[in-house]
N, C-alpha and C positions, 0 to 999 in steps of 0.2 A: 369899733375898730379892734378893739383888745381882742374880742371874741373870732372878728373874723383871721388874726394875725395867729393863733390859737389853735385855729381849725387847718391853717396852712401849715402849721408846723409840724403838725400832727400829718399831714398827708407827706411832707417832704419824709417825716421820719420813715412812715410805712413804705416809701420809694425805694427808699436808702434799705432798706431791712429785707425788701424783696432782690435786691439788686445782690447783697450781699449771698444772700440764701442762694438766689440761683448761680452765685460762683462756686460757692462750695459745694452744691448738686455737679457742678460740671467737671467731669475729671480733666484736671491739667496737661497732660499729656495727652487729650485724644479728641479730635476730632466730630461733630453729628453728624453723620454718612448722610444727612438730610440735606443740609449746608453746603457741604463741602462743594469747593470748585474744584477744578483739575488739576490746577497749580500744585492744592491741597493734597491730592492724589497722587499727584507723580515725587511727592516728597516720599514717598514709600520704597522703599530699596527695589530694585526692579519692575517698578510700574512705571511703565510709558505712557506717549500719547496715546495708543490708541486703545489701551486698556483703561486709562482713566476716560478715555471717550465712553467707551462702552458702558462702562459708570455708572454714568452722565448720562447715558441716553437708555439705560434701563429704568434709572430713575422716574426722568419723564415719562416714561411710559408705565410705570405703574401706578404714579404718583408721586411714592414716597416708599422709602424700605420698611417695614413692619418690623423684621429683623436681623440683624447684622449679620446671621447666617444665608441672607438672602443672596449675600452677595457670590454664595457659590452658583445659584442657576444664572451667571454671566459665564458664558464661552469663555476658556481661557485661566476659570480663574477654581483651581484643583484646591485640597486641603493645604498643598504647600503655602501656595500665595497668598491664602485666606489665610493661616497663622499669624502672619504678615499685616494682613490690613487690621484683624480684630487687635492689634497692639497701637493702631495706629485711628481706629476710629470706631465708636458706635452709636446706638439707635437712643435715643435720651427715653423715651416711655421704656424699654427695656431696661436700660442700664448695662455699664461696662461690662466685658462678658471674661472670661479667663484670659492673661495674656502672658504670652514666655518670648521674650524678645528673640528675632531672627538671629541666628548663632551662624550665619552660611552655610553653604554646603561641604558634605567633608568634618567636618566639626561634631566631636562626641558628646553626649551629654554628660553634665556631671554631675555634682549631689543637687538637687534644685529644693526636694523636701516639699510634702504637703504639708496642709493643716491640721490639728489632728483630730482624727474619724475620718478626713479627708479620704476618697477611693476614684480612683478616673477608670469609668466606664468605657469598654472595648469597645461596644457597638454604641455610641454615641461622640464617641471620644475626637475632636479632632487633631492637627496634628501638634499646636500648641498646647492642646491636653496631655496628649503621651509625652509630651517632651519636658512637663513637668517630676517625671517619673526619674529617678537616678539610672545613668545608662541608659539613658534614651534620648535622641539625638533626631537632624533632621531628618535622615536618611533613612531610622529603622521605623519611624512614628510615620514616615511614608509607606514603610513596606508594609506596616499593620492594615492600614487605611487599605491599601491598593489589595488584600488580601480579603480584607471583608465588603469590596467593596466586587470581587470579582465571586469570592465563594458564600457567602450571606453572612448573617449575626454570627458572632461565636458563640457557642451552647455553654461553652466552659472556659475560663483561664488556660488551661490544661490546652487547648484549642493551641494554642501558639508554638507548641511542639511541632504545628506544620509550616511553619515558615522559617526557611532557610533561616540561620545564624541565633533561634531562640534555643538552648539547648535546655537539660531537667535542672541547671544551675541556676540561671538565668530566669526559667520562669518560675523556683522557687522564690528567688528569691525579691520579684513583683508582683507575684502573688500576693501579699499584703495588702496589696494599693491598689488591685484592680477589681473588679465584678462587672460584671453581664448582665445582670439581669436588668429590669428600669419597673417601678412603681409606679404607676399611672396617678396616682393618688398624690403623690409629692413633686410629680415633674411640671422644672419650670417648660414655659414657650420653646425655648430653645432646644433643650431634651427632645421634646416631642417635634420639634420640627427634621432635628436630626433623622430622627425614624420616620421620615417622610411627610408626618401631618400636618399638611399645609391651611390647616386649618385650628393648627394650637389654642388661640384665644377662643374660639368658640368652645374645644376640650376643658379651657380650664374655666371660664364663663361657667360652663353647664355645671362641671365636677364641684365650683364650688357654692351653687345652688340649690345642689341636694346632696351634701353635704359627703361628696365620694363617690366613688363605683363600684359596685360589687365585685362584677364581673367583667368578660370582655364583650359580651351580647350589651351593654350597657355601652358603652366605649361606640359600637356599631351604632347605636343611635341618634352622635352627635350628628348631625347635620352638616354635610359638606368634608364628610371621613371617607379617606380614599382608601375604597375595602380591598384594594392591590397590598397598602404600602397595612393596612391591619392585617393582613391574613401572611404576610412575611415577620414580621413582629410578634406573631403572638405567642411562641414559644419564648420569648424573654420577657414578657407582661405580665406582671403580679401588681394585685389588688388590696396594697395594706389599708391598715386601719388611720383613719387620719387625726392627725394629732392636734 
């Protein structure tokens, strides 16, 4: 009896230990977009019925979200919106992704402050990204978006000289915080999804099999790489050394 009373206590312990652990894996604030009901969804400042419908029935029909960027190929739902929802939900095998609470529209950004080494990437960047930038706000972290989104990658920082209200003050001084370019070699899923590859996990699968990529004839080999969205990206693709 002793033994068997022994062996339950020992299993309630390891109940208890898992139950705890997976609270602390789950960020308090945010939602599994796998889970979520509508209710769940329309708690999002501007999400309605029929955008959390939409959701919901993308959901179902893929299965499951892969990644919480996913939720941009839903009709409807632009860089603005998604700012919005990545603050308010994500993918648990991913993990939480960047989040800069919705500020409205109209509303300037202020000092927000990265990490430091921290840099937000132009052409990956969404618009919760820029808006972590000091002076960057809902409105202009749209215009960036809407700008590269109509004329391709930016080559350079310098790039932002073409869009109305960036002037040589302005983009001196985010200059610091931004870069263009993206490492195939260190990017997470997300990164690479941004730049189209809808096929990320197979990317970092293969990359971290043989140990990196040289090149981008290498990158072309994954399996299931959509040679539209490589052969637009590949002036911003470098092949560092992996650490």
């Amino acid at each position: 009896m002793r033994r068997a009373t022994t062996g339950l206590v020992a299993v309630l312990a390891m109940v208890v230990f898992m139950g705890v652990a997976s609270a602390q894996d789950k960020p308090a604030d945010r939602v599994d977009i796998n889970t979520a009901t509508a209710a769940d969804i329309m708690k999002v400042h501007g999400i309605g019925k029929k955008m959390a419908a939409r959701i919901i029935e993308y959901r179902q029909e893929k299965g499951r979200f892969e990644h919480i960027r996913d939720l941009t190929q839903i009709k409807g739902i632009g860089e603005a919106t998604f700012a919005k929802l990545v603050c308010a939900f994500y993918v648990v095998e991913e993990g939480p992704q960047t989040c800069v609470p919705y500020v409205g529209k109209g509303k300037k950004g202020g000092k927000k402050g990265l990490a430091p080494g921290q840099k937000v990437n132009l052409n990956t960047a969404t618009a919760a990204d820029l808006m972590q930038l000091n002076g960057i706000g809902q409105k202009k972290a749209q215009t960036i978006i809407e700008h590269r989104q109509k004329h391709g990658y930016f080559d350079s920082v310098k790039d932002l000289d073409d869009i109305k209200g960036f002037g040589k003050k302005t983009i001196e001084r985010l200059a610091p915080d931004l870069e263009v370019m993206v490492d195939v070699n260190k990017a997470d899923a997300t990164t690479l999804w941004a730049l189209g590859f809808t096929n990320a996990d197979e990317i970092i699968k293969l990359r971290d099999s043989v140990g990196g990529f040289a090149e981008i004839d290498d990158l072309a080999q994954v399996p299931g790489i959509d040679k539209a969205a490589l052969e637009k990206a590949e002036d911003i693709l470098v092949f560092g050394k992996r650490e």
